[in-house]
FIVODREN-699978 format. One record per residue (C-alpha): x, y, z; residue number from 1; residue in one letter. Coordinates in Angstrom, 1 decimal. Layout:
east; north; up; pos; code
X; Y; Z; NUM; A
...
***
This chain:
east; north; up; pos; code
0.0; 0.0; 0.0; 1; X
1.3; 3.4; -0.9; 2; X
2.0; 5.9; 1.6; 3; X
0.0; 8.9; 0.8; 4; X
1.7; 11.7; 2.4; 5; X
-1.0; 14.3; 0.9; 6; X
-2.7; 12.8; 4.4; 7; X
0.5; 14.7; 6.6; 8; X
0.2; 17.8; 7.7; 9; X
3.2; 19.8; 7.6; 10; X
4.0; 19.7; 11.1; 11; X
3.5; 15.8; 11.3; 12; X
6.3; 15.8; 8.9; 13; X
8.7; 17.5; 10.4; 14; X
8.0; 15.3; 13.2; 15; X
8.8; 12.4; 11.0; 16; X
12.0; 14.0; 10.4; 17; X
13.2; 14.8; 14.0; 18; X
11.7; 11.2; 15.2; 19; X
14.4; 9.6; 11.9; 20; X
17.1; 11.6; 13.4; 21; X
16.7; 11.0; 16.7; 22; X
16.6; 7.3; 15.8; 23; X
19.9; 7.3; 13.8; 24; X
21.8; 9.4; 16.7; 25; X
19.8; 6.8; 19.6; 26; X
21.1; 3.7; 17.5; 27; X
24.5; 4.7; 17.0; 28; X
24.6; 5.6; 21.3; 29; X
23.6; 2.0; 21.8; 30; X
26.5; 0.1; 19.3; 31; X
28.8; 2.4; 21.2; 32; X
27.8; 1.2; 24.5; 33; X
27.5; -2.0; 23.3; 34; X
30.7; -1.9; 22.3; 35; X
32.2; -0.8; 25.5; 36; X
30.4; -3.7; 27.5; 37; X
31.6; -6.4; 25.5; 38; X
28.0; -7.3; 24.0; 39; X
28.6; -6.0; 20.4; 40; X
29.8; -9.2; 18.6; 41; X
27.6; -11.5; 20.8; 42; X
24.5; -9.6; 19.3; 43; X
26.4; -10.5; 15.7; 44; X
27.0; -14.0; 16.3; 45; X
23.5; -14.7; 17.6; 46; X
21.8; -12.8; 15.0; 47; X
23.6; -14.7; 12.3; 48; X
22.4; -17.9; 13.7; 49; X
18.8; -16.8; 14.8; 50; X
18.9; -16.5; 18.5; 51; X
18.1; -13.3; 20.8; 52; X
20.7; -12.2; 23.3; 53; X
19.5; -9.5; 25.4; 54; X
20.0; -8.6; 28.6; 55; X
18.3; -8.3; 31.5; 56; X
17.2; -5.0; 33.9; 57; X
19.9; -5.7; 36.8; 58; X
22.8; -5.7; 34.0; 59; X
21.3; -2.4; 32.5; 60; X
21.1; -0.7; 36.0; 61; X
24.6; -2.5; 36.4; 62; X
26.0; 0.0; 33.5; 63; X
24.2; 2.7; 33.9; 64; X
25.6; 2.6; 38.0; 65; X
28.8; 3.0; 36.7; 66; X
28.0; 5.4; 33.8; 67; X
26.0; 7.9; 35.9; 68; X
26.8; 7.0; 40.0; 69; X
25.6; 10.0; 41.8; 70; X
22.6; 11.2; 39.4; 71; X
19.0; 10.6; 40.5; 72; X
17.2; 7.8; 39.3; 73; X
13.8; 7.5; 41.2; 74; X
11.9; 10.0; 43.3; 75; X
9.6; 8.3; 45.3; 76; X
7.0; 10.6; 48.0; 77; X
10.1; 12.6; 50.0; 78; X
12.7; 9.7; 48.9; 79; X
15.4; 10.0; 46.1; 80; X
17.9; 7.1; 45.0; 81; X
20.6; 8.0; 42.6; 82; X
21.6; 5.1; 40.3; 83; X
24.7; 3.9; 42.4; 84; X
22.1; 3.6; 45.3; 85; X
19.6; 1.5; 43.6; 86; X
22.6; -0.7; 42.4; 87; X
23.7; -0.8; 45.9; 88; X
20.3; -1.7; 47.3; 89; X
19.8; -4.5; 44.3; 90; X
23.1; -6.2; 45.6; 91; X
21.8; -6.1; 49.0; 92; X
18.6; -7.7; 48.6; 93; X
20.2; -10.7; 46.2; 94; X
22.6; -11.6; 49.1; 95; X
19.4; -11.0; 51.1; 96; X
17.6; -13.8; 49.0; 97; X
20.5; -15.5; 48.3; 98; X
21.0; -16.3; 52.3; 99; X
17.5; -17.5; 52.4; 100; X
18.3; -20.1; 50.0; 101; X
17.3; -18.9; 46.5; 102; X
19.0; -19.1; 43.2; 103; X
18.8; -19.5; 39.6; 104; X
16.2; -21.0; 38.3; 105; X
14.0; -20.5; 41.8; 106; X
10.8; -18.1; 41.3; 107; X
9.9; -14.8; 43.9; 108; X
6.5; -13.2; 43.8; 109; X
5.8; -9.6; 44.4; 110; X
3.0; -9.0; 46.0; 111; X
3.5; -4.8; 46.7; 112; X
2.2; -1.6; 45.9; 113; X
4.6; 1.1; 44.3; 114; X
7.3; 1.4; 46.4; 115; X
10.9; 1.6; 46.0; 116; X
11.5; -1.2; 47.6; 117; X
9.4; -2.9; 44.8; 118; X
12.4; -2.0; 41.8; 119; X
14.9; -3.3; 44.7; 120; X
13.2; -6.4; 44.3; 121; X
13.0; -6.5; 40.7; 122; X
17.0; -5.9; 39.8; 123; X
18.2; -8.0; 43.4; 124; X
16.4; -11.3; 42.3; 125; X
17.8; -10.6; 38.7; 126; X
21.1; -10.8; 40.3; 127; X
21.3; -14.0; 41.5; 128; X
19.4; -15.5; 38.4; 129; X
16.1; -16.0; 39.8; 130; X
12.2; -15.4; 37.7; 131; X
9.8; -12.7; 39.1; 132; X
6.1; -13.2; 39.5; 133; X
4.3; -9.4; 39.8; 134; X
1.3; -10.1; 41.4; 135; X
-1.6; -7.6; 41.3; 136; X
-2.3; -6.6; 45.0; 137; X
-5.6; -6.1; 44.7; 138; X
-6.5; -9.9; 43.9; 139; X
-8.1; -12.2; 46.8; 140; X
-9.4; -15.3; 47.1; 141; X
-9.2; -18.2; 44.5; 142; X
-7.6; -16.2; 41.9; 143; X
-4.8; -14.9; 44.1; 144; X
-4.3; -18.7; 45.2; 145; X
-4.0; -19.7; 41.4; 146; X
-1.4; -16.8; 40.3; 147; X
0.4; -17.7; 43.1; 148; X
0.5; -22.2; 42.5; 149; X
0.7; -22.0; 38.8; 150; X
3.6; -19.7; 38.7; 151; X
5.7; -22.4; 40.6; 152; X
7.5; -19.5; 43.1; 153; X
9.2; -20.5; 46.3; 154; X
9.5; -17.3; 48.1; 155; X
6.5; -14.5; 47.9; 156; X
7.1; -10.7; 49.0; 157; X
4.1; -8.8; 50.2; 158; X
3.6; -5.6; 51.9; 159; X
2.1; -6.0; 55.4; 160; X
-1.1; -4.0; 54.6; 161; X
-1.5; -7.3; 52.2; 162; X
-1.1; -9.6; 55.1; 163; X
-4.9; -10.9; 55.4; 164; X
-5.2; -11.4; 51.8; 165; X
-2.4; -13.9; 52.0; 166; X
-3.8; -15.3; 55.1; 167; X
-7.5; -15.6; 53.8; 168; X
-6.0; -18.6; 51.0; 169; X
-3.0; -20.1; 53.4; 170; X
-4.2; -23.5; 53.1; 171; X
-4.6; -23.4; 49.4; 172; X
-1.0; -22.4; 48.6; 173; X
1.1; -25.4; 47.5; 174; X
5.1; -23.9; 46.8; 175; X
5.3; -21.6; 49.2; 176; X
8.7; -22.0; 51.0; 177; X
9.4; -19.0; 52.5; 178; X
7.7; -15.6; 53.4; 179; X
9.1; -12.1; 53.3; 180; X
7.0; -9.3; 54.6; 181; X
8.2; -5.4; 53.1; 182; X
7.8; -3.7; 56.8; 183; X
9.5; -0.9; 55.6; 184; X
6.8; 1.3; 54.5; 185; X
4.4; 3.8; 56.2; 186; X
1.7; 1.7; 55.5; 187; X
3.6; -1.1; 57.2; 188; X
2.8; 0.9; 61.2; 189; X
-0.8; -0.2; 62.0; 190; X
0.1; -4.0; 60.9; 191; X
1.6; -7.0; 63.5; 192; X
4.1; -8.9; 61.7; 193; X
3.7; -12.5; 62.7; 194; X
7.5; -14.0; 63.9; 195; X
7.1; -16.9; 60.9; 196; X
7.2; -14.4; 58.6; 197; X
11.3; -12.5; 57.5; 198; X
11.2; -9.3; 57.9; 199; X
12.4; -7.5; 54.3; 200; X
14.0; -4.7; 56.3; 201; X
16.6; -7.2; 57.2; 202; X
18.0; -7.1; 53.4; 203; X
19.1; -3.7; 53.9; 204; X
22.0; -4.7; 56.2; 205; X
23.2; -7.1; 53.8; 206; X
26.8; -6.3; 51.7; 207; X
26.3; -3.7; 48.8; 208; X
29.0; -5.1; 46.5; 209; X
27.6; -7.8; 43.5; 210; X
27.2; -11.1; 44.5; 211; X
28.9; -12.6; 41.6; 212; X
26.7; -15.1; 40.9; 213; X
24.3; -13.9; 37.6; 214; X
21.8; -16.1; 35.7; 215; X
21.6; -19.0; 32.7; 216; X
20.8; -17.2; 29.3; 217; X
17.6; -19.7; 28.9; 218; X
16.2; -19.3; 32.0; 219; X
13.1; -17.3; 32.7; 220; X
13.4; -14.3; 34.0; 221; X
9.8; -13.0; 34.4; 222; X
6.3; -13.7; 34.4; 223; X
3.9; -11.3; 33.1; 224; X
0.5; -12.3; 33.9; 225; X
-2.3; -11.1; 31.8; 226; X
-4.9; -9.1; 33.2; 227; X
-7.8; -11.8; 33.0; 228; X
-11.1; -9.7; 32.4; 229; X
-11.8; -13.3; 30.4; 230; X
-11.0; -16.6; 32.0; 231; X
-7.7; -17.3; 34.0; 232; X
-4.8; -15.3; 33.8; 233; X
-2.2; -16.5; 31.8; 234; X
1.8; -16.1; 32.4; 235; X
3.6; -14.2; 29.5; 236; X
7.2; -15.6; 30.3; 237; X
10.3; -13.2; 29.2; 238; X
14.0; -15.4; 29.2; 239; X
16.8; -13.7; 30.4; 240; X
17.8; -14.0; 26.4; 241; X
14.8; -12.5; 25.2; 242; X
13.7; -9.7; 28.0; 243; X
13.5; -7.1; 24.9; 244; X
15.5; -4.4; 27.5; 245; X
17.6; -3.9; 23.7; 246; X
14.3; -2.9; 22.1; 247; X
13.2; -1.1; 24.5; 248; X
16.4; 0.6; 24.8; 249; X
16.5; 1.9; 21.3; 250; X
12.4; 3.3; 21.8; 251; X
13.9; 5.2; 24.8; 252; X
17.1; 7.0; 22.9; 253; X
14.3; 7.8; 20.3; 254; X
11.7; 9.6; 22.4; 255; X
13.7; 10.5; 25.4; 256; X
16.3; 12.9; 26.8; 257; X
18.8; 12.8; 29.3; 258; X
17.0; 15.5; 31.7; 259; X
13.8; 14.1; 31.4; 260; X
11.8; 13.0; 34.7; 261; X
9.4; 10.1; 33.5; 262; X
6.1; 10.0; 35.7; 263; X
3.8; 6.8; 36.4; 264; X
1.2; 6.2; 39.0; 265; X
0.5; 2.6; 37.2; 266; X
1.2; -0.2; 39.1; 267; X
4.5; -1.6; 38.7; 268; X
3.1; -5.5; 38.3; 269; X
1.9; -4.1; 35.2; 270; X
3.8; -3.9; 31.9; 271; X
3.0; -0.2; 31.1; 272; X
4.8; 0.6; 34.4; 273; X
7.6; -1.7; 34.3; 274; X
8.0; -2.1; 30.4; 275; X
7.8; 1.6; 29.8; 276; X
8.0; 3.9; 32.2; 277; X
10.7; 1.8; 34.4; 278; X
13.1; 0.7; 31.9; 279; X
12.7; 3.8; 28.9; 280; X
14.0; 5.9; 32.0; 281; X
16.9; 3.9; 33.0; 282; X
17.9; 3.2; 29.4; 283; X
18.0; 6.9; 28.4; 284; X
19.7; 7.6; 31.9; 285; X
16.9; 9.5; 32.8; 286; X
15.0; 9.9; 36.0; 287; X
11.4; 7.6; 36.9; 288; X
9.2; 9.8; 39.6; 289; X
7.0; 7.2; 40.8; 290; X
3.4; 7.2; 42.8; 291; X
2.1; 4.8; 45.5; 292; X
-1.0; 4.5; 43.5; 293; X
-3.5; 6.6; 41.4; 294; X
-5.4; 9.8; 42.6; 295; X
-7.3; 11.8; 40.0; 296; X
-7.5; 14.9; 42.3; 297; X
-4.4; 15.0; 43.1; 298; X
-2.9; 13.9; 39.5; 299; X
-1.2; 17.1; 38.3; 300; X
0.0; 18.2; 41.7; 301; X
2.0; 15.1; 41.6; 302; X
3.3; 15.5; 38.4; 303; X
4.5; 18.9; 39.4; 304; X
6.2; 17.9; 42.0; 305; X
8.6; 16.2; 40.6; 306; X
8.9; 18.2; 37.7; 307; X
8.1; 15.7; 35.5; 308; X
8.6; 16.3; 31.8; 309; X
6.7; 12.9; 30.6; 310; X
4.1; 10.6; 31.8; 311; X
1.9; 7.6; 30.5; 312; X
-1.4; 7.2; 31.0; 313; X
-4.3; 4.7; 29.6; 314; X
-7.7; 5.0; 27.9; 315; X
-9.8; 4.7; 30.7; 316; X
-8.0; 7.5; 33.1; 317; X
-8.5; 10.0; 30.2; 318; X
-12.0; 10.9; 30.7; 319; X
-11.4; 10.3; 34.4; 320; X
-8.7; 13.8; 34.6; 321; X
-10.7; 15.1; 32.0; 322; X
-14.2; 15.4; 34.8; 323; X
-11.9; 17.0; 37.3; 324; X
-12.9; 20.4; 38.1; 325; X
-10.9; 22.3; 35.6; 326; X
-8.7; 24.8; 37.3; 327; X
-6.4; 27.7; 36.1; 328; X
-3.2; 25.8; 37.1; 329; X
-4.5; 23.4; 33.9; 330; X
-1.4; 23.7; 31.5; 331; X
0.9; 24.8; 33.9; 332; X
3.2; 22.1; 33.9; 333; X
6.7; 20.7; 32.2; 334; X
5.0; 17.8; 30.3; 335; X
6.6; 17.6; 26.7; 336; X
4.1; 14.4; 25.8; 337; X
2.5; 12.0; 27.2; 338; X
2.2; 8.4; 26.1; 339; X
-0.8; 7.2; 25.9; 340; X
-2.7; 3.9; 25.3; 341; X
-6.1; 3.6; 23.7; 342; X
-6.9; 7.2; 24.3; 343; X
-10.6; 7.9; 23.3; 344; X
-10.1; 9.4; 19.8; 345; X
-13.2; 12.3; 20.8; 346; X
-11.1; 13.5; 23.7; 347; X
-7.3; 13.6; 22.2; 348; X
-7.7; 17.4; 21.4; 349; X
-9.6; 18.2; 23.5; 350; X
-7.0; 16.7; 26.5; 351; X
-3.8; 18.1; 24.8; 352; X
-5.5; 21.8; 24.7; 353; X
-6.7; 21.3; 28.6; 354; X
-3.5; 20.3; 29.7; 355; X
-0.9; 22.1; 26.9; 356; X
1.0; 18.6; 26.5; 357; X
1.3; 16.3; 23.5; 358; X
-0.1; 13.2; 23.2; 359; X
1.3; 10.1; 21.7; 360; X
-0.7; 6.8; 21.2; 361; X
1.4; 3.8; 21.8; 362; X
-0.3; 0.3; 20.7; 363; X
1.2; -3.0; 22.3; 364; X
0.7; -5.3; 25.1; 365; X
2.5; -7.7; 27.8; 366; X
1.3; -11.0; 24.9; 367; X
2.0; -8.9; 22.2; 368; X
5.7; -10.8; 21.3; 369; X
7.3; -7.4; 21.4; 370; X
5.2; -5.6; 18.4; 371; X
3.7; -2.1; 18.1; 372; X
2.3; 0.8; 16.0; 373; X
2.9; 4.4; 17.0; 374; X
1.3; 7.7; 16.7; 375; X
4.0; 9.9; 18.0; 376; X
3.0; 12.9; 16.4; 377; X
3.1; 11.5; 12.5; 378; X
-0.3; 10.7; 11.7; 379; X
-4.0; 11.6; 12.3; 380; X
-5.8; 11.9; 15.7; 381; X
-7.3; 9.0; 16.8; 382; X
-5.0; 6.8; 14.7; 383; X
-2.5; 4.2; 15.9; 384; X
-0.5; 5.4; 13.1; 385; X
0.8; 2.9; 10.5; 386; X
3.2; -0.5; 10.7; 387; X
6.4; 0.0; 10.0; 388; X
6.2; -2.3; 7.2; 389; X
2.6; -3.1; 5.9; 390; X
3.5; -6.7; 5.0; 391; X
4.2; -7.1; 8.6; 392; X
0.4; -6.9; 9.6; 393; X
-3.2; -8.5; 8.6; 394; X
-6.6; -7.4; 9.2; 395; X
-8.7; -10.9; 9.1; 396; X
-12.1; -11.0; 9.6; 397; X
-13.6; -14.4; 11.6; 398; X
-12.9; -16.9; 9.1; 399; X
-9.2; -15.5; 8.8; 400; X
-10.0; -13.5; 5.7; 401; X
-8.5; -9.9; 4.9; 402; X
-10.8; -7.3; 5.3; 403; X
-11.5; -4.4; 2.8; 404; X
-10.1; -0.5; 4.2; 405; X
-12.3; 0.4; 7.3; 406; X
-14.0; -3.0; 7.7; 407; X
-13.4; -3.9; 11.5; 408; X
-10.9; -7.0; 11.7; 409; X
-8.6; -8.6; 14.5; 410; X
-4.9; -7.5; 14.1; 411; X
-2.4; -9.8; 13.0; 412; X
1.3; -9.5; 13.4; 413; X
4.3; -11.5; 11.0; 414; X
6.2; -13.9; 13.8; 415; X
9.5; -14.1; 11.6; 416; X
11.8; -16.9; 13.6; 417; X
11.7; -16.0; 17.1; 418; X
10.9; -12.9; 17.3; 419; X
7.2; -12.0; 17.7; 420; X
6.7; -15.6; 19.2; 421; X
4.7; -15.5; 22.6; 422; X
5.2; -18.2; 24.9; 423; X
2.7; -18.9; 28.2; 424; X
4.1; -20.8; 31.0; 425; X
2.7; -24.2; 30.9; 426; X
0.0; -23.7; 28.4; 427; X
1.8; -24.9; 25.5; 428; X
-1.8; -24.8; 23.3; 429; X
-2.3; -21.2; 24.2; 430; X
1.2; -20.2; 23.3; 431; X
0.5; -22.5; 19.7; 432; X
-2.9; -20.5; 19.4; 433; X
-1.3; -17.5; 20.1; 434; X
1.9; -17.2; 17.5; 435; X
2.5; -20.6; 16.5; 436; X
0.9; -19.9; 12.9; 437; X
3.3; -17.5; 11.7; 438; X
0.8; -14.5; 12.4; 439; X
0.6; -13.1; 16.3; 440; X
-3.0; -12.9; 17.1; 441; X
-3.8; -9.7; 19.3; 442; X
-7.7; -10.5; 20.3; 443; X
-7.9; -6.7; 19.1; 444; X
-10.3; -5.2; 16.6; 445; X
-9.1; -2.4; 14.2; 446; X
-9.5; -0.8; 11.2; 447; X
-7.2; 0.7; 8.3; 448; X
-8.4; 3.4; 6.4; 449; X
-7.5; 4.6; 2.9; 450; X
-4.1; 5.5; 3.2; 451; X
-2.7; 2.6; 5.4; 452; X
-3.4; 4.7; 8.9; 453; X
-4.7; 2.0; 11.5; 454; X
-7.6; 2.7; 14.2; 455; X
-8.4; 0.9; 17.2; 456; X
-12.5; -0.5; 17.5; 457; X
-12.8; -3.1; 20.7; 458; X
-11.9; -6.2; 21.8; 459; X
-13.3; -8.9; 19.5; 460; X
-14.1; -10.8; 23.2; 461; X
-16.6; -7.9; 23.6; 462; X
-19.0; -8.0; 21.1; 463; X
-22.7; -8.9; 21.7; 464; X
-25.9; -9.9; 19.3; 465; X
-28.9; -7.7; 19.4; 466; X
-31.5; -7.0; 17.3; 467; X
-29.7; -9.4; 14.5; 468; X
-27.2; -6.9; 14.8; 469; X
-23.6; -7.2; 16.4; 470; X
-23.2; -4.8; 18.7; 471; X
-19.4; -3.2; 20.1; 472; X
-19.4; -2.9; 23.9; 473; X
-16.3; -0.8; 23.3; 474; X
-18.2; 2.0; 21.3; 475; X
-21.6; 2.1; 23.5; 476; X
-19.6; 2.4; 26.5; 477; X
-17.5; 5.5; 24.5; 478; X
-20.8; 7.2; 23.9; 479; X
-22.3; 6.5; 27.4; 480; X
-18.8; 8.0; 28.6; 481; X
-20.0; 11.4; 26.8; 482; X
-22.0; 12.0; 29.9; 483; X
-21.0; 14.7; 31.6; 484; X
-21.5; 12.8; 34.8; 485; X
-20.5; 9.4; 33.8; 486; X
-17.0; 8.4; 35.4; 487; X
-16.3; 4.9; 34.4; 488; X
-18.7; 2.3; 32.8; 489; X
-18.7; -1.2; 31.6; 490; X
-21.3; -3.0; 29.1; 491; X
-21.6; -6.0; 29.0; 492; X
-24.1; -9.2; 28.1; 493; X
-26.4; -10.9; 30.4; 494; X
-29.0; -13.7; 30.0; 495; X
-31.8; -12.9; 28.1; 496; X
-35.1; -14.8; 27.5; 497; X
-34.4; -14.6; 23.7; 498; X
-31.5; -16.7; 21.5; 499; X
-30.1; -12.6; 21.6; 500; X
-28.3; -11.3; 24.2; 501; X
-29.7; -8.4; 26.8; 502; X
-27.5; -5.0; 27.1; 503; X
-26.4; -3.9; 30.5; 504; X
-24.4; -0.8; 31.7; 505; X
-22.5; -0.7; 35.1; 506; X
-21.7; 3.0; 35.8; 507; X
-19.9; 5.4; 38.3; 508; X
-20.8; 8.6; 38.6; 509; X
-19.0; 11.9; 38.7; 510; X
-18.4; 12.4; 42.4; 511; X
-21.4; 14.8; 43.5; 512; X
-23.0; 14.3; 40.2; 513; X
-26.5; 12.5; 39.5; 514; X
-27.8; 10.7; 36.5; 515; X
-31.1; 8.4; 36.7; 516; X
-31.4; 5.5; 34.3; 517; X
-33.9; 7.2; 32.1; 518; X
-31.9; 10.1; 31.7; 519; X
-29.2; 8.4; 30.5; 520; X
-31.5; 6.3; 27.9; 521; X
-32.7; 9.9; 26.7; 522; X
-28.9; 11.0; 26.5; 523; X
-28.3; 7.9; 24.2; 524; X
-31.5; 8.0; 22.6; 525; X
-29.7; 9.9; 19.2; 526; X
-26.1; 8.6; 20.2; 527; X
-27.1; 4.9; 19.0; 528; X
-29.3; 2.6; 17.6; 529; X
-32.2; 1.6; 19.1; 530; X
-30.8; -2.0; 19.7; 531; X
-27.9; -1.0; 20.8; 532; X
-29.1; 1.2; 23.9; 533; X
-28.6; -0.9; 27.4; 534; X
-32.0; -2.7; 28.6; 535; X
-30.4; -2.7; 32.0; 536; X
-28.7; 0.2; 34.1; 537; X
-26.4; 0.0; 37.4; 538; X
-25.0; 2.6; 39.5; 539; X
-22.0; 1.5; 41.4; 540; X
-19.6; 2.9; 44.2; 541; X
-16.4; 1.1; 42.6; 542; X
-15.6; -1.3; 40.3; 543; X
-13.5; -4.0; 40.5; 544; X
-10.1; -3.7; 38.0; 545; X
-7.4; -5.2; 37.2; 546; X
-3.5; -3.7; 37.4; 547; X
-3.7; -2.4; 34.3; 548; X
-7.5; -0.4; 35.3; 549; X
-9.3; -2.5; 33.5; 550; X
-12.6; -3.2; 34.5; 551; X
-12.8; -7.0; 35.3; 552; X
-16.1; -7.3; 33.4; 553; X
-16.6; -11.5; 34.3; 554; X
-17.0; -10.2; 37.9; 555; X
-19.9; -7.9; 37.2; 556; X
-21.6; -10.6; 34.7; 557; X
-21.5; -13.2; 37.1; 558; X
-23.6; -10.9; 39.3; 559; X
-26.0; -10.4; 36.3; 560; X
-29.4; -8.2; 36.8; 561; X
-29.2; -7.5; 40.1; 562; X
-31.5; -6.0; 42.9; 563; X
-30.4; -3.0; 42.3; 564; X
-30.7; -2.8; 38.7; 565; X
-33.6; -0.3; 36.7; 566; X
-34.6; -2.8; 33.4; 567; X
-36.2; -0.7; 30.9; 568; X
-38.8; -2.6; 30.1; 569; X
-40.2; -3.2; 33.6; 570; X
-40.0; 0.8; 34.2; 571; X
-42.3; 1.1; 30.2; 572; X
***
């Protein structure tokens, strides 16, 4: 397909320009450094014979500890760590671990909020070849207990605000050999530690020189779980050969500088935080300014703060800072861009104008084998932007069939040898049904216009029949989220007494805002077709999300039509 730059505004290509430079200068920077550490005809010979050889975060923290000792790498509440300090700290923790028995091969869960004590955690285990297990901490029950046996880990971190979580599914855990409690935190005050449980404020006295012992090339690394709004999690598992730090790498000396101060309140078990935000900063030799947890009102006070010059956020907080009292303070900040993921395409001006930032859409995902698009500036609003090459990508419709431009079909990615090839831990079928084809498979509906620029439309998990019509739950919940007083919704199916499926909303309101159920079916009323408008309506305090804030929608359809639901055709 041609590229049909009539579609580029002026200023889009200029950006094209400085992005191609920047990419030239970043990718020179890394063969030098490469070079120096001794990894530059390594890469060569495994390239030549088709394998990966990457690296892994503790090495990259490793180099940049000697490259940059005394500058600051995280700010965290009133704390600040400068690289040599979080090097330091890493060491301490894998003698820390080390002394308790662990090793390569042996996995570690992390079962914390943000904390810097969390990224101690993360390099330390790294050090003495051991996997990682992020663990979401707001899971219970059953599907904490799963996470935590089918990832096979030995040892499990948690904070000890997370202490009766653990304790509520004891008896159901099967590997558990030892159990470290993060007492180090404010949090920690109000909460008994029992004495079976170590203490992880005992690491902190350990040596701070390397232990020497590093890890097997082939061993695992980490587990990524994904989020699991359908059916069980499953573990996305990185090698210590195959971590994609190097790819990462290269993004960062593209979009980053030097003096930047990268900003995330995401949760660290989640790839956005970790992926992005953690390692983008350290390779770029920037600084990470990092957040216990989200808070809308307090959002840009935060990002002030520290002074931060970038930050990422997702789809679903958009609307969320765009319903915040707007203030005169607005676009007084230092934000360059923002990186965003599956921004709502009617709010992307409309945010950058609020705020006086840019915003660049970044498509990609923990199971996504390493593969993205990228609007940074070079194509239309509301577009992912385009491949890099166009033979690298399919649009298939349900029978596997390409679609025609702006027909709605699941994203495909080339798998060429290794790379792009996703592989989940013990589920061999899945990681066949995945990749194994020679096309990645995203679960991910999109469309490509005229001239090759590619749009995001829903999960192809959430689509629902109504009216002989298929209907997107991903576009009714956009419109309902045109509300003024809508914060958050979900739509989803529920049992109907027809071969069709009934439409249900789940909403949270504004806070000190109020909507009725037939308002909002008047609101909606010349937003969407008449099939498409929700039969049922919920109001709800919270909802229940996963690490990435993503509402887990199987929770709320398990409940189904509850007491508390208004069903338009009982109020007609």
């Amino acid at each position: 397909m041609k590229t049909n730059r009539k579609t580029l505004t002026r200023g889009q290509k200029l950006q094209k320009l400085r992005l191609l430079t920047a990419a030239l200068r970043g990718f020179i920077r890394i063969q030098a450094e490469e070079i120096r550490e001794g990894r530059f005809f390594a890469n060569i010979r495994a390239g030549r014979s088709g394998e990966t050889n990457d690296i892994s975060w503790s090495q990259l923290l490793e180099t940049r500890a000697k490259q940059v000792p005394d500058k600051k790498f995280l700010l965290y509440r009133d704390e600040a760590f400068t690289y040599r300090q979080m090097d330091d700290n890493a060491n301490r923790i894998a003698h820390f671990l080390a002394g308790l028995g662990f090793g390569n091969g042996k996995g570690l869960g992390i079962f914390m909020r943000n904390s810097p004590r969390f990224l101690d955690i993360f390099f330390g285990a790294q050090k003495i070849g051991m996997y990682l297990v992020p663990i979401n901490p707001e899971l219970k029950g059953d599907g904490l207990a799963y996470l935590i046996n089918h990832s096979d880990i030995k040892g499990l971190v948690i904070d000890a605000e997370l202490q009766d979580s653990i304790e509520a599914v004891s008896d159901q855990l099967e590997n558990i050999d030892q159990m470290i409690v993060n007492d180090i935190e404010p949090e920690s005050d109000n909460f008994s530690i029992p004495d079976k449980m170590i203490r992880l404020s005992r690491a902190y006295t350990k040596p701070k020189h390397n232990p020497g012992i590093g890890h097997h090339r082939e061993d695992i690394c980490l587990i990524m779980y994904t989020s699991g709004t359908t059916g069980r999690p499953k573990g996305v598992v990185y090698r210590y050969n195959k971590t994609n730090v190097r790819l990462l790498s290269f993004v960062a000396n593209v979009l980053l500088k030097e003096d930047d101060v990268y900003y995330t309140y995401l949760a660290l078990c989640h790839g956005n935080a970790l992926f992005v935000t953690t390692t983008l900063s350290l390779a770029r030799k920037a600084t990470m300014a990092l957040s216990r947890k989200f808070s809308a009102s307090r959002f840009w006070d935060r990002v002030n703060r520290y002074n931060a010059t970038v930050f990422n956020t997702i789809g679903s907080i958009i609307p969320i800072l765009m319903k915040q009292p707007e203030k005169e303070t607005d676009r007084r900040n230092n934000v360059r861009f923002v990186i965003s993921s599956a921004c709502p395409a009617d709010m992307w001006e409309a945010f950058e104008a609020r705020f006086g930032v840019s915003l660049y859409e970044i498509y990609g995902a923990v199971d996504g084998g390493g593969k993205s698009i990228m609007n940074l500036g070079t194509a239309p609003v509301g577009s992912l932007g385009k491949p890099v090459n166009p033979k690298d990508i399919r649009i298939v419709n349900e029978n596997g069939q390409d679609v025609l431009p702006n027909v709605a079909g699941e994203l495909l990615f080339r798998v060429k040898g290794s790379s792009g090839n996703v592989e989940y831990y013990k589920n061999t079928e899945a990681s066949q049904k995945k990749s194994g084809t020679g096309w990645l498979k995203t679960g991910d509906l999109v469309r490509q216009d005229e001239n090759g620029f590619i749009y995001f439309v829903g999960r192809n998990t959430e689509s629902m029949r109504k009216g002989g019509e298929n209907v997107s739950a991903y576009e009714v919940e956009h419109v309902i989220m045109d509300h003024p007083a809508v914060e958050d919704v979900a739509v989803y199916a529920v049992a109907s007494e027809l071969a069709e499926d009934e439409i249900m909303a789940a909403i949270k309101l504004v806070d000190r805002q109020a909507l009725t159920a037939e308002e909002l079916r008047q609101f909606l009323k010349d937003k969407l077709a008449r099939y498409a408008i929700p039969r049922y309506v919920r109001f709800v305090a919270e909802f229940p999300k996963t690490n990435s804030h993503r509402i887990i929608k199987p929770l709320l359809e398990k409940e189904g039509v509850t007491q508390d639901t208004w069903d338009a055709q009982m109020a007609s």
